[in-house]
N, C-alpha and C positions, 0 to 999 in steps of 0.2 A: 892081226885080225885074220882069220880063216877064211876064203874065198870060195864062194859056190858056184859054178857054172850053169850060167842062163841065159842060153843060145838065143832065146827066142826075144830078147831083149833087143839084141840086133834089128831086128824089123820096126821097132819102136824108135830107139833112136836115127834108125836112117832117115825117118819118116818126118825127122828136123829139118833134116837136108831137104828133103820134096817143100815142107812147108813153107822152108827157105824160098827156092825158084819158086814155087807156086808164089808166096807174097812179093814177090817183081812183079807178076803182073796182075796182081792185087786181088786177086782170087785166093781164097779160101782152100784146104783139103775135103772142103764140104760143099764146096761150090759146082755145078755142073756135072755133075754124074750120072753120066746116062743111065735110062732103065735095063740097058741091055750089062750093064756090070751090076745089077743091083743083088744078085745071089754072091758074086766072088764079093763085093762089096760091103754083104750084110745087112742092104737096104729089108728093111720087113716089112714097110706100108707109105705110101705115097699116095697124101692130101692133097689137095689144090692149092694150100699155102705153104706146106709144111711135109716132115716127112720124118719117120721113124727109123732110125740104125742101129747096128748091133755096135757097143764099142770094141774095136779091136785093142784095147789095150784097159780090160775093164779090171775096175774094182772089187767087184765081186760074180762069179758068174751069172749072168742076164743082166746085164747093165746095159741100158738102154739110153738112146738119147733122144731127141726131139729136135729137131733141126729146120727150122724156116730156110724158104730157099733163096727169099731175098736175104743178102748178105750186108750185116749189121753188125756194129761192135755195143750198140746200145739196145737197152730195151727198151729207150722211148722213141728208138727206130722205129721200132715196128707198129704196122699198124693196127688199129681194132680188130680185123676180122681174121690179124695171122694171129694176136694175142688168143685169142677164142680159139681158135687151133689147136695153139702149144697146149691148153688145157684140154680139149678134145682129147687128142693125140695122147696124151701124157694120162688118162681114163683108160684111153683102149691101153697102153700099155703097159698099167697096172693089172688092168683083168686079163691080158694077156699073161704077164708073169703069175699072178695067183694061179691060174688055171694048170701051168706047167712047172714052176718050183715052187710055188704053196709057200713063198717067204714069209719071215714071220713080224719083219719090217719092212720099212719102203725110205731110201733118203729119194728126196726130191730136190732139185737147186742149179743155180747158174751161177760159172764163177765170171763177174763181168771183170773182165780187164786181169793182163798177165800177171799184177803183183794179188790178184783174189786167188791165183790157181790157176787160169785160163793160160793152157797151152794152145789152143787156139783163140785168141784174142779178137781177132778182126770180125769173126762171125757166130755171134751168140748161138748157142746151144743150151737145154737144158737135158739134165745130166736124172734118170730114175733107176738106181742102186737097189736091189732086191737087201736083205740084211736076213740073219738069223741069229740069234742067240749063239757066240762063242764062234762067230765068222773072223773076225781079228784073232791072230795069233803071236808069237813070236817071229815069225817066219821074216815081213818085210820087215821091224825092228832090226833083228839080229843079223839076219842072211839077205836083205834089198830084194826080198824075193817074192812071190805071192803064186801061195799053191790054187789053183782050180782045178774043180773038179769035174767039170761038164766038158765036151766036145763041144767047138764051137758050130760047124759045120750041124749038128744031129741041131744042138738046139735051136739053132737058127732055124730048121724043118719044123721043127716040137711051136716054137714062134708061133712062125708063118701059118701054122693050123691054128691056132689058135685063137689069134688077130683073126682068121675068116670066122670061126666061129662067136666069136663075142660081136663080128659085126652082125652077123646072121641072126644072132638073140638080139640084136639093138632092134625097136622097134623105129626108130626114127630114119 
């Protein structure tokens, strides 16, 4: 089998290791993030329950997640007014994405528990994937690799304007 080098993989899997020490003392990689790391972090909007991030290890480029800050491995953790959130949240950050990659889909979903997917287990996240027409390719099949096309750092700016403006047209 031919091997592709992709450095930036490293940062992903060390990020076990963190998750590792961090679930000793039973905290989350999503748990307690100050505001003042929220640009290196990718944080784009912070709710009173809940709060929107960039993933650093996305599926497609602008994949978004939705993250309550009370930390829960269930969804019948949570309570009524963060469930209402994750939906809130999970609007703005649709209209957020239409506005700046104009996708031509949207996955939306939470993988509960590690044998659904969840790399992070202990504290539910839901996961909103931009999608386009011929966005899969051979690339992670054949090569484990996954090409993007965006800067993460511009999009994150391109976001961040965008979320203020969709709150700006919200009338509520």
């Amino acid at each position: 089998m031919d091997r592709m080098y992709s450095p930036w993989r490293e940062t992903y899997m060390q990020s076990f290791k963190e998750e590792k020490s961090a679930a000793s003392s039973g905290k989350s990689v999503f748990a307690d993030i100050p505001p003042e790391e929220d640009e290196e972090r990718f944080v784009l909007y912070r709710g009173k329950r809940c709060f929107i991030i960039m993933n650093l290890y996305p599926y497609n480029c602008g994949h978004l997640m939705v993250i309550p800050y009370f930390q829960t491995a269930s969804f019948t953790g949570l309570d009524r007014e963060t469930k209402l959130e994750v939906m809130e949240l999970t609007d703005l950050s649709i209209r957020a994405l239409e506005k700046t990659l104009k996708p031509q889909g949207i996955n939306f979903g939470a993988n509960l528990g590690r044998v659904a997917g969840g790399s992070v287990d202990t504290h539910i996240h839901f996961h909103i994937v931009p999608r386009w027409e011929g966005d899969t390719n051979f690339m992670p099949v054949l090569a484990e690799a996954k090409v993007l096309s965006n800067d993460m750092r511009a999009l994150y700016r391109n976001l961040k304007t965008a979320i203020g403006e969709c709150l700006a047209e919200d009338p509520s």
